[in-house]
Chimera marker file (.cmm) of the C-alpha trace (Angstrom):
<marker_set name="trace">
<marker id="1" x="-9.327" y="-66.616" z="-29.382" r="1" g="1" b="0" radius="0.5"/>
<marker id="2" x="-7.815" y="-65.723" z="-32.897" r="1" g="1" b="0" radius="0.5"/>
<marker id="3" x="-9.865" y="-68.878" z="-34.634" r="1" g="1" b="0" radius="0.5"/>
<marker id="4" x="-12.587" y="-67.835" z="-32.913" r="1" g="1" b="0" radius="0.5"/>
<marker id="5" x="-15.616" y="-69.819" z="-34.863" r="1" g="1" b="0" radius="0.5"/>
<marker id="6" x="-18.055" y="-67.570" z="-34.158" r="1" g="1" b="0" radius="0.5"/>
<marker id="7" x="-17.019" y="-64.869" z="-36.581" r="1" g="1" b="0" radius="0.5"/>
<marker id="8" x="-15.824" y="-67.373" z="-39.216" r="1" g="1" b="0" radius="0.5"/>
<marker id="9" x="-19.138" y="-67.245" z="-41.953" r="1" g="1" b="0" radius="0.5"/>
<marker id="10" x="-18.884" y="-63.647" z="-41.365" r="1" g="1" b="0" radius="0.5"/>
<marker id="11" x="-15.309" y="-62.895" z="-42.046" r="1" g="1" b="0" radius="0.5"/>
<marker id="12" x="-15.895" y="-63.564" z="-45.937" r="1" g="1" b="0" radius="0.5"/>
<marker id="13" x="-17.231" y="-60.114" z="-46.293" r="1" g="1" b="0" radius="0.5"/>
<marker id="14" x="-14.764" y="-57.644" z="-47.042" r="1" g="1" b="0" radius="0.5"/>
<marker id="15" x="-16.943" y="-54.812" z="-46.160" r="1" g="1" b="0" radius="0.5"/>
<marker id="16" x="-17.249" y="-55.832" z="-42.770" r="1" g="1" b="0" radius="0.5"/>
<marker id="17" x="-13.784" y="-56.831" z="-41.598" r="1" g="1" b="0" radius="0.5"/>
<marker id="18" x="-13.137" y="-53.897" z="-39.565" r="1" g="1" b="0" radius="0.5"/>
<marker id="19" x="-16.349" y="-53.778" z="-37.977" r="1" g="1" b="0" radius="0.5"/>
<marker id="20" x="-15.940" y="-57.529" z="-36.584" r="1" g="1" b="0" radius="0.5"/>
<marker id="21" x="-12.264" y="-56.352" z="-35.572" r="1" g="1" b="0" radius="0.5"/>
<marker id="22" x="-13.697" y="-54.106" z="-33.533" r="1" g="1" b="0" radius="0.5"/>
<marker id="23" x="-16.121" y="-56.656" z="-32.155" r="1" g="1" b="0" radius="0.5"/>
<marker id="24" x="-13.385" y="-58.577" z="-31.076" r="1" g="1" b="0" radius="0.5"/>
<marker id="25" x="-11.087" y="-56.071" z="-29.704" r="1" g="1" b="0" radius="0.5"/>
<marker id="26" x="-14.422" y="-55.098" z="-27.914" r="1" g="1" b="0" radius="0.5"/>
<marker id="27" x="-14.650" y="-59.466" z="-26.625" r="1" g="1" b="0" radius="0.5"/>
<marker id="28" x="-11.306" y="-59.084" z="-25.598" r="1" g="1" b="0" radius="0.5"/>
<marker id="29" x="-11.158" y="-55.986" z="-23.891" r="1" g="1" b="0" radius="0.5"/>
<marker id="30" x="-14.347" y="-57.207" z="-21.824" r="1" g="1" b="0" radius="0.5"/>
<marker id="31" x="-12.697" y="-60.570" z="-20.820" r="1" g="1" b="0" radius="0.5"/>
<marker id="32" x="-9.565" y="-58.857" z="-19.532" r="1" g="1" b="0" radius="0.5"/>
<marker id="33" x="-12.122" y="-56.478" z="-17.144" r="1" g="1" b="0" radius="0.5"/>
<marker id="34" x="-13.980" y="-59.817" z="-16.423" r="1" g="1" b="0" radius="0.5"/>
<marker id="35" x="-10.802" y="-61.458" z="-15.494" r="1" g="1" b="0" radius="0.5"/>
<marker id="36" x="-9.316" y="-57.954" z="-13.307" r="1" g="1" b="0" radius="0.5"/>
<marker id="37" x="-12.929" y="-57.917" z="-11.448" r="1" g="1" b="0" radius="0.5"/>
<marker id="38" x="-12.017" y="-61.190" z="-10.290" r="1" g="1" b="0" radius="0.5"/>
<marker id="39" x="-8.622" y="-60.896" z="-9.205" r="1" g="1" b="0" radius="0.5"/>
<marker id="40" x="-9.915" y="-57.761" z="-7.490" r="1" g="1" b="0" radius="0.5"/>
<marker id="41" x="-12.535" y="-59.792" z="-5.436" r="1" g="1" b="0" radius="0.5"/>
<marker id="42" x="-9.833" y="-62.660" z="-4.548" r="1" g="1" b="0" radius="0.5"/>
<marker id="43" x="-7.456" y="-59.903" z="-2.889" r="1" g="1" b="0" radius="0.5"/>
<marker id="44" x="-9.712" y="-58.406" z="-1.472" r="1" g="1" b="0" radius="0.5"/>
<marker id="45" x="-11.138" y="-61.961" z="-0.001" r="1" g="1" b="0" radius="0.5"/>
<marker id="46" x="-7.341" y="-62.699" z="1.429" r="1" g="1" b="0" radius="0.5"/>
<marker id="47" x="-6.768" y="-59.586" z="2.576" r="1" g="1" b="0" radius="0.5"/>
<marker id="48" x="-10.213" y="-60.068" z="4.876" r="1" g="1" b="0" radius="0.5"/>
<marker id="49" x="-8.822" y="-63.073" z="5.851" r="1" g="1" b="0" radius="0.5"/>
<marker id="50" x="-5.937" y="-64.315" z="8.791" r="1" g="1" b="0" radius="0.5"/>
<marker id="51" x="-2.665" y="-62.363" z="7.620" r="1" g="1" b="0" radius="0.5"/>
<marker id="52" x="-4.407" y="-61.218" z="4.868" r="1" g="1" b="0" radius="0.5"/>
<marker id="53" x="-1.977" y="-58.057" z="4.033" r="1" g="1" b="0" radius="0.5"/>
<marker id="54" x="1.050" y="-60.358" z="4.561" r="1" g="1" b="0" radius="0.5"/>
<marker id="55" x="-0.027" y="-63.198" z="2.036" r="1" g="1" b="0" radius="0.5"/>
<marker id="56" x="-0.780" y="-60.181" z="-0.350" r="1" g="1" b="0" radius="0.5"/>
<marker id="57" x="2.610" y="-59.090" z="0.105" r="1" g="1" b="0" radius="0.5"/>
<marker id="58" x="4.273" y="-62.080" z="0.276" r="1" g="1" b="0" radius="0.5"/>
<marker id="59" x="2.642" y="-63.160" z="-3.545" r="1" g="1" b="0" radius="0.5"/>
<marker id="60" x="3.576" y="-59.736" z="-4.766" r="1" g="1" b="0" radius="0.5"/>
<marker id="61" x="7.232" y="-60.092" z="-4.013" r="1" g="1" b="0" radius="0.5"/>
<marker id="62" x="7.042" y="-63.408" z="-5.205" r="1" g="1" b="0" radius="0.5"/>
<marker id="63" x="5.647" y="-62.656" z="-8.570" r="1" g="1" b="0" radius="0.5"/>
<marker id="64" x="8.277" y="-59.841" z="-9.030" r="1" g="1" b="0" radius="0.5"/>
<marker id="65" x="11.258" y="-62.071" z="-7.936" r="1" g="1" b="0" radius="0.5"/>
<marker id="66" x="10.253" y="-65.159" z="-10.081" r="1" g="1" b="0" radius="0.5"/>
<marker id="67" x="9.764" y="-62.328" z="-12.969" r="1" g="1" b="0" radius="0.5"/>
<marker id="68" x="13.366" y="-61.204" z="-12.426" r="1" g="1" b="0" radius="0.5"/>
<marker id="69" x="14.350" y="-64.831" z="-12.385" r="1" g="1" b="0" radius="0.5"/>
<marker id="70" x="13.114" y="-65.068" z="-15.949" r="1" g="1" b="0" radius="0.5"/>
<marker id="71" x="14.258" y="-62.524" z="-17.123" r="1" g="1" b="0" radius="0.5"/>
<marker id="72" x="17.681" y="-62.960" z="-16.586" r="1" g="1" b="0" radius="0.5"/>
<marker id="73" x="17.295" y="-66.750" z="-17.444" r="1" g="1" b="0" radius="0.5"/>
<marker id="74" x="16.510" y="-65.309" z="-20.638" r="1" g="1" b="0" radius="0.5"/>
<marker id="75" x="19.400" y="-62.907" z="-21.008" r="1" g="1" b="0" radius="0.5"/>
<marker id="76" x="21.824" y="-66.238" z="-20.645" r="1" g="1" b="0" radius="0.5"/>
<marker id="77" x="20.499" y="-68.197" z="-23.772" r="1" g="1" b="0" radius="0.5"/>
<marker id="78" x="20.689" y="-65.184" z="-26.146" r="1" g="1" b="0" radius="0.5"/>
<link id1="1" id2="2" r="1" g="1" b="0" radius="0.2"/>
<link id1="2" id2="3" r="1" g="1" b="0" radius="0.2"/>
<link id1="3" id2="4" r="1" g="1" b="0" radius="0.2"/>
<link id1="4" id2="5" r="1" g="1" b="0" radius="0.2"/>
<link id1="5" id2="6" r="1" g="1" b="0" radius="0.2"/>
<link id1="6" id2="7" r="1" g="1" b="0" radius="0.2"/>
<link id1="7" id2="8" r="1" g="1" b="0" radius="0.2"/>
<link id1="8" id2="9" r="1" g="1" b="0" radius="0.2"/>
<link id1="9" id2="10" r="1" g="1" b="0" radius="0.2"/>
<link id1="10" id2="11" r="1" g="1" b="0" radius="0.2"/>
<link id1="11" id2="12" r="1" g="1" b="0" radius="0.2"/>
<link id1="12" id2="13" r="1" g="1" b="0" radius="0.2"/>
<link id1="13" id2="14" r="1" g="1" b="0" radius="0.2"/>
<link id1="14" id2="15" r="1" g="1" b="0" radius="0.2"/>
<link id1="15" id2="16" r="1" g="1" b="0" radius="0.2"/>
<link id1="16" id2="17" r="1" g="1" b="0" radius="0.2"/>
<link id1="17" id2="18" r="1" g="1" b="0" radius="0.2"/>
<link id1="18" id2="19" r="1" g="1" b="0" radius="0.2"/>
<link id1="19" id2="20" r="1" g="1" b="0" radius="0.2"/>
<link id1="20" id2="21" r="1" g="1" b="0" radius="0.2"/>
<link id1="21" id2="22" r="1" g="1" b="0" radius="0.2"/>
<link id1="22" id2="23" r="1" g="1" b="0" radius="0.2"/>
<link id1="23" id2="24" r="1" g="1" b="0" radius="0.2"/>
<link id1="24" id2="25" r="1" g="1" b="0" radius="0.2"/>
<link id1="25" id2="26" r="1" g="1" b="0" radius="0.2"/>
<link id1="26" id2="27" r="1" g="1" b="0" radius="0.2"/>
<link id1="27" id2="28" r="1" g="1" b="0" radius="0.2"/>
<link id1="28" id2="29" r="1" g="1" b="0" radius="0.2"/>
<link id1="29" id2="30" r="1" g="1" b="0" radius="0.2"/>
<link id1="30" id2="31" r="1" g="1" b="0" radius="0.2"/>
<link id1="31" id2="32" r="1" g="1" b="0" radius="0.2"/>
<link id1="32" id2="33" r="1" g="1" b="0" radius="0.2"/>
<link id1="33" id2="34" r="1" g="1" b="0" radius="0.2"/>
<link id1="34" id2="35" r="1" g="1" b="0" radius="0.2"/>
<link id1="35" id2="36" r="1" g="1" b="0" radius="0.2"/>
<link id1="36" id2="37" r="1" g="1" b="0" radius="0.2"/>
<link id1="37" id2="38" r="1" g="1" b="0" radius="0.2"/>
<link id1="38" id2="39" r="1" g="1" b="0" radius="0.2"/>
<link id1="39" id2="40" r="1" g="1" b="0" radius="0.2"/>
<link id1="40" id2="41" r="1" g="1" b="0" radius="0.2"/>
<link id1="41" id2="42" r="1" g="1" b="0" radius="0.2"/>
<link id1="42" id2="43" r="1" g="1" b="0" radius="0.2"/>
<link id1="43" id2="44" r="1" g="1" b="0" radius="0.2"/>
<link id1="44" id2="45" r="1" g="1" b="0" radius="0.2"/>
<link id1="45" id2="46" r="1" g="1" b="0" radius="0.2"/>
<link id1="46" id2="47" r="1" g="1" b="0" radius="0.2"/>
<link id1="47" id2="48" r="1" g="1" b="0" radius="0.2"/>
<link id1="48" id2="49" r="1" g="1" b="0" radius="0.2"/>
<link id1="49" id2="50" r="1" g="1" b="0" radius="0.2"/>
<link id1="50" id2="51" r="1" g="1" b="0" radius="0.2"/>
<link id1="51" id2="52" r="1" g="1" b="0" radius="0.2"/>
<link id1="52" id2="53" r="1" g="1" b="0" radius="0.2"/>
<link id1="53" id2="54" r="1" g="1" b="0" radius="0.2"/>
<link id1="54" id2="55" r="1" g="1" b="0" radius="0.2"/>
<link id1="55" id2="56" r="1" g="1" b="0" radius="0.2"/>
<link id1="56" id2="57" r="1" g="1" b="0" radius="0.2"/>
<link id1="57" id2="58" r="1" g="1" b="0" radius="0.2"/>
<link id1="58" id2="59" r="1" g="1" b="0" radius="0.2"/>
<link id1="59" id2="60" r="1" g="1" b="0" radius="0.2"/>
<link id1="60" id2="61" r="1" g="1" b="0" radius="0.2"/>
<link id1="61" id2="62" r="1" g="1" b="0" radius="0.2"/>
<link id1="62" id2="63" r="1" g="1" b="0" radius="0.2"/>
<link id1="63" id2="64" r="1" g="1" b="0" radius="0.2"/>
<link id1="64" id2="65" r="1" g="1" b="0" radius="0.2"/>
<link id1="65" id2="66" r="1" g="1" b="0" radius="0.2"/>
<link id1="66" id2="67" r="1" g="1" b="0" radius="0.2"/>
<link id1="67" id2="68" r="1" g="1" b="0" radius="0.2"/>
<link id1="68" id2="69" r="1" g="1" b="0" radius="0.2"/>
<link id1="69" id2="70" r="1" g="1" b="0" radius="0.2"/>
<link id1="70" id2="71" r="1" g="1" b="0" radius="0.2"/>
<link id1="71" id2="72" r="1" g="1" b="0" radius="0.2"/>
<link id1="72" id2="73" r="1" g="1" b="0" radius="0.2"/>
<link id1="73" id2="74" r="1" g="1" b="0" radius="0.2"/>
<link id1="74" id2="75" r="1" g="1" b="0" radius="0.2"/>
<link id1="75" id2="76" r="1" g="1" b="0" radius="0.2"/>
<link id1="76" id2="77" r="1" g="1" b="0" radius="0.2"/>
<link id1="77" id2="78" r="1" g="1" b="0" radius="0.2"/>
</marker_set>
């Protein structure tokens, strides 16, 4: 999203640089709600579904335990 080509012709005006920084921190900030909303609805749609509040569960401890599993994977190569 950083070579965004939208803003390109624009981004030759000095004046203006902040305001389209803002514009983009605005894009961005919108995509990430965009992208929560629907994360939101998809739990929501498992959890309405057949062992709905296990499979939520079950992904959650996942998640954590394969992020712990990086982690220290990382600690070993420094």
């Amino acid at each position: 999203m950083a070579n965004c080509q939208i803003f390109q012709p624009f981004e030759d005006f000095a004046i203006f640089g902040w305001a389209w920084e803002s514009v983009r921190a605005t894009i961005r900030a919108a995509r990430d709600l965009v992208v929560l909303f629907v994360h939101l609805l998809a739990t929501v749609a498992r959890l309405a579904g057949p062992g709905g509040a296990c499979s939520v569960v079950a992904e959650s401890v996942f998640v954590s335990n394969r992020f712990e599993i990086t982690l220290v994977q990382k600690g070993v190569r420094r």
